[in-house]
C-alpha positions in Angstrom: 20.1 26.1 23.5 16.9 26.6 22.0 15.7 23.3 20.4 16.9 21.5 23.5 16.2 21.6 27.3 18.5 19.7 30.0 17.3 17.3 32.7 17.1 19.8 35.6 14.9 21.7 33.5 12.4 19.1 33.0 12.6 17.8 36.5 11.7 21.2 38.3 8.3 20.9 35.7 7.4 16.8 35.9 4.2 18.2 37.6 2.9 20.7 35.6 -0.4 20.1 33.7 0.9 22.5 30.6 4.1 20.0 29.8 3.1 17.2 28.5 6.3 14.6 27.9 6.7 12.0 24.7 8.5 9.3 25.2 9.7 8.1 21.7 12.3 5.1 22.1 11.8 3.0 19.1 14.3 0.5 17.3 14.5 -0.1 14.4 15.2 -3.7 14.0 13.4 -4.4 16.9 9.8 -2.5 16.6 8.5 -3.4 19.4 11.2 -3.0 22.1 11.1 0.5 22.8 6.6 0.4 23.8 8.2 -2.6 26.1 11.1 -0.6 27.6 8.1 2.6 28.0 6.0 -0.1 29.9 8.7 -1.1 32.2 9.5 2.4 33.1 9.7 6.2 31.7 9.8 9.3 32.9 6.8 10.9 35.4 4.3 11.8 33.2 5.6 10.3 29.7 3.4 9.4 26.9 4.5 7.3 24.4 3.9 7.9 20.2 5.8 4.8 18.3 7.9 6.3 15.4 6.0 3.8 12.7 2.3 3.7 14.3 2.1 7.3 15.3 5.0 9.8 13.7 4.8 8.1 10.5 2.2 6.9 8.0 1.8 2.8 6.5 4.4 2.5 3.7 3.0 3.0 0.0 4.8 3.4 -3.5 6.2 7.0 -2.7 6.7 8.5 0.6 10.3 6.6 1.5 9.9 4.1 4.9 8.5 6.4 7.2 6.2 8.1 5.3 4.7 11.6 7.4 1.4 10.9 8.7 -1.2 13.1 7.8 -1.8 16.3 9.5 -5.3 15.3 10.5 -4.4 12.2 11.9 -1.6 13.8 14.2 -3.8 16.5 15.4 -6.1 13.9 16.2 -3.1 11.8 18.2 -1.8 15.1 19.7 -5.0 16.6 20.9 -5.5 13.0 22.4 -2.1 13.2 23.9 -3.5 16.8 26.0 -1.8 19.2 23.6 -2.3 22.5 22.4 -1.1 25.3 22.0 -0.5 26.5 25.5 1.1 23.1 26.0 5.2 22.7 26.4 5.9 19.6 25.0 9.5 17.5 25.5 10.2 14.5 23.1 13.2 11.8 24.6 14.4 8.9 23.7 17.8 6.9 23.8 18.7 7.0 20.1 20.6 10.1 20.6 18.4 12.0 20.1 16.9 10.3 16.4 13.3 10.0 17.3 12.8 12.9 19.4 14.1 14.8 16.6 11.4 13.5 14.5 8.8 14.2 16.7 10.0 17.6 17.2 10.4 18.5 13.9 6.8 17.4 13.3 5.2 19.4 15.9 7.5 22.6 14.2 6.0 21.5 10.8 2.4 21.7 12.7 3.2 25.3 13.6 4.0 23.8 17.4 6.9 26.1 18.6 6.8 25.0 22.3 8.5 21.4 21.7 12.3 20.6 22.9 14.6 17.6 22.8 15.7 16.4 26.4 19.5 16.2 26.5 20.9 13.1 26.9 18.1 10.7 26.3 16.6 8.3 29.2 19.6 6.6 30.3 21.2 9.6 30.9 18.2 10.3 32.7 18.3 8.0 34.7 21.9 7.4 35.3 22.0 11.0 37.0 18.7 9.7 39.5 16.0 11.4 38.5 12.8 9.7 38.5 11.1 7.0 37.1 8.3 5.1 37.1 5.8 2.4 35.2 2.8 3.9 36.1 0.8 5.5 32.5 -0.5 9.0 33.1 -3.9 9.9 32.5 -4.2 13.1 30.6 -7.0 15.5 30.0 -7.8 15.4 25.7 -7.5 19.1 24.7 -7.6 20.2 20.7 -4.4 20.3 19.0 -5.0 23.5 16.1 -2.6 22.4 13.3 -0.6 25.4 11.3 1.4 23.7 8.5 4.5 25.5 7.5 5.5 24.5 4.1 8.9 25.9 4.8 9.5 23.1 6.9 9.1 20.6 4.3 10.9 19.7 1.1 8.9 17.5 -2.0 10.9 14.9 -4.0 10.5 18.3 -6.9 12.3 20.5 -4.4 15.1 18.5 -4.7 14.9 17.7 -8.2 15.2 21.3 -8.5 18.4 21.8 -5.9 20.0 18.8 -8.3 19.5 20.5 -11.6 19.7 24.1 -10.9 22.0 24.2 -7.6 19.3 26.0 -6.0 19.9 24.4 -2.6 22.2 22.8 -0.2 21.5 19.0 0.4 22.6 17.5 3.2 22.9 13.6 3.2 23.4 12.7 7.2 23.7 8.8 6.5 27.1 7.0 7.8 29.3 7.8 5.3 29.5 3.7 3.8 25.7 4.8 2.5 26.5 7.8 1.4 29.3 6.4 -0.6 27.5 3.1 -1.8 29.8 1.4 -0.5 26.9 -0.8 1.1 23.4 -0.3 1.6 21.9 -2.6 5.1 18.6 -1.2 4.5 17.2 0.1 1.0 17.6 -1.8 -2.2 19.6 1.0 -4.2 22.8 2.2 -2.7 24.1 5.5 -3.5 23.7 9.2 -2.7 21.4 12.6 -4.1 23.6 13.8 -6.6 25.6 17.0 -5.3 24.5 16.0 -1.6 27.4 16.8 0.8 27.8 14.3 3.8 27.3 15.3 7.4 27.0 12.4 9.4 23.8 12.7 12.1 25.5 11.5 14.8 27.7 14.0 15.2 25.7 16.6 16.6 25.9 14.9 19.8 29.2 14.3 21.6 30.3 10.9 22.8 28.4 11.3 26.0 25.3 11.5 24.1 24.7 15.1 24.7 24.3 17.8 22.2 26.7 19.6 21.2 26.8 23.3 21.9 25.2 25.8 19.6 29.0 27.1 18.5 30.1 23.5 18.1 27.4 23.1 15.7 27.7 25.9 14.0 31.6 24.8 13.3 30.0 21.3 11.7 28.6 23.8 9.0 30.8 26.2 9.0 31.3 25.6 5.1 27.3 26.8 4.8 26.4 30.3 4.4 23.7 31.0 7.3 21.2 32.4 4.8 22.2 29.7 2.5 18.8 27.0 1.6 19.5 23.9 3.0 17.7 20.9 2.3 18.6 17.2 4.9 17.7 13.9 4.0 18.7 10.6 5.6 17.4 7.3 4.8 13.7 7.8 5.6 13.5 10.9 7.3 14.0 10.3 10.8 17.9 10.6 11.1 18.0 13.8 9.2 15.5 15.6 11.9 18.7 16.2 14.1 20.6 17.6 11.9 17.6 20.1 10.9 17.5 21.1 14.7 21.4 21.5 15.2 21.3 23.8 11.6 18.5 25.7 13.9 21.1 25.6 17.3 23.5 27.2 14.9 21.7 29.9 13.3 20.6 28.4 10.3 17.0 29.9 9.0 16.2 28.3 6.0 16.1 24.7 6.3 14.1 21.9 4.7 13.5 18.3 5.7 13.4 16.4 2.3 10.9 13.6 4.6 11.1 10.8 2.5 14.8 11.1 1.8 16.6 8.2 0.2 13.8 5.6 0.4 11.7 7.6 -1.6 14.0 9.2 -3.6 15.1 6.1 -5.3 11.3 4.9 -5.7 11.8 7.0 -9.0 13.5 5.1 -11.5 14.1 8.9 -13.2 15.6 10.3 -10.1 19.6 10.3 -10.6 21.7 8.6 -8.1 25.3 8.7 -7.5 28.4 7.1 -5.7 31.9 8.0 -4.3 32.8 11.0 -2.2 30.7 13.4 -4.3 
């Protein structure tokens, strides 16, 4: 796989000064539980970036829940954090992969190409008896060179556009009660991006919580022409991050991540909004 790296991988390079490690367990109805399960133990080496203090910026009018923080301010956290751009980095968490995605997916919008997943998340980890440990690694600041690559990204007028003139696939990658507006637990609109097909997150990871393999993937979206534009949104645009990194596993080139997805969407009253299966 290319987006994803397995846990012998990572344990034959725990000691090496050009892989730096990100521990992103976060919860989202519990904030502060996943900094508490860091402190109690992680992997060798592991720093940890919280998903709403350090991958996302403070909540405003526009932006959705988990807004992106700015570029300056994550170079600044990165290049704290010892990365550059010799530096391999590999993002984990236990959320399936949720987080890590999102932290991958930003250091791919910074122009960071050497960042991976870990397969299976830290209990997995653990569960096969690989190391542990509570002590916090001190790391060597280096100078984290940001390269922004718009064709990463998708604006709220990107997919305004895809709506009106079919120009791009949108992927919704809610459960599909969301989708549907059948019920909403979490924004105060429920309801879909018109024309958005469904493609549930979770399932680019198999019971187990592993990742499925690249041909598995590419049989979720089979339906999608490879060259086709593809545009994924979730909630707030952290669920939609694996789905962007499966459409990469399966050969997909041109995808978007719309980052304020629903949340935002539905902060304009103008925006259209529908229900049902389509």
């Amino acid at each position: 796989m290319k987006h994803i790296v397995s846990q012998a991988w990572l344990s034959e390079r725990l000691n090496k000064e050009d892989v730096r490690i990100i521990d992103c367990r976060f919860y989202l109805n519990d904030p502060k539980r996943g900094l508490a399960e860091y402190i109690e133990d992680h992997i060798p080496g592991a720093l940890y970036f919280d998903l709403e203090k350090d991958l996302s910026a403070p909540v405003s009018n526009h932006g959705g829940r988990h807004p992106l923080p700015t570029v300056e301010e994550l170079a600044e956290k990165l290049s704290a954090a010892g990365i550059d751009e010799t530096v391999t980095v590999v993002a984990y968490d236990d959320q399936d992969g949720a987080m890590a995605s999102r932290c991958w997916w930003l250091l791919r919008y910074l122009g960071h190409e050497r960042v991976y997943v870990l397969d299976g998340g830290y209990t997995k980890w653990k569960e096969a008896g690989y190391p542990v440990t509570a002590e916090v690694a001190a790391v060597k600041p280096r100078s984290f060179q940001p390269r922004p690559q718009p064709s990463w990204l998708a604006t709220v007028d990107d997919v305004r556009r895809a709506v009106q003139e079919s120009s791009a696939i949108i992927i919704d990658s809610r459960e599909w009660k969301r989708y549907a507006g059948i019920e909403e637990p979490i924004d105060r609109i429920a309801g879909h991006i018109p024309g958005a097909l469904h493609m549930f997150w979770k399932d680019c990871v198999t019971d187990e919580g592993y990742w499925k393999s690249p041909q598995e993937q590419a049989e979720r979206f089979s339906a999608i022409k490879k060259d086709a534009p593809i545009i994924v949104y979730c909630g707030s645009g952290v669920t939609a991050c694996p789905n962007v990194l499966a459409l990469k596993e399966a050969g997909y080139t041109n995808v978007r991540l719309y980052a304020g997805s629903w949340s935002d969407w539905i902060s304009y009253p103008e925006n259209p909004i529908a229900t049902g299966e389509k």
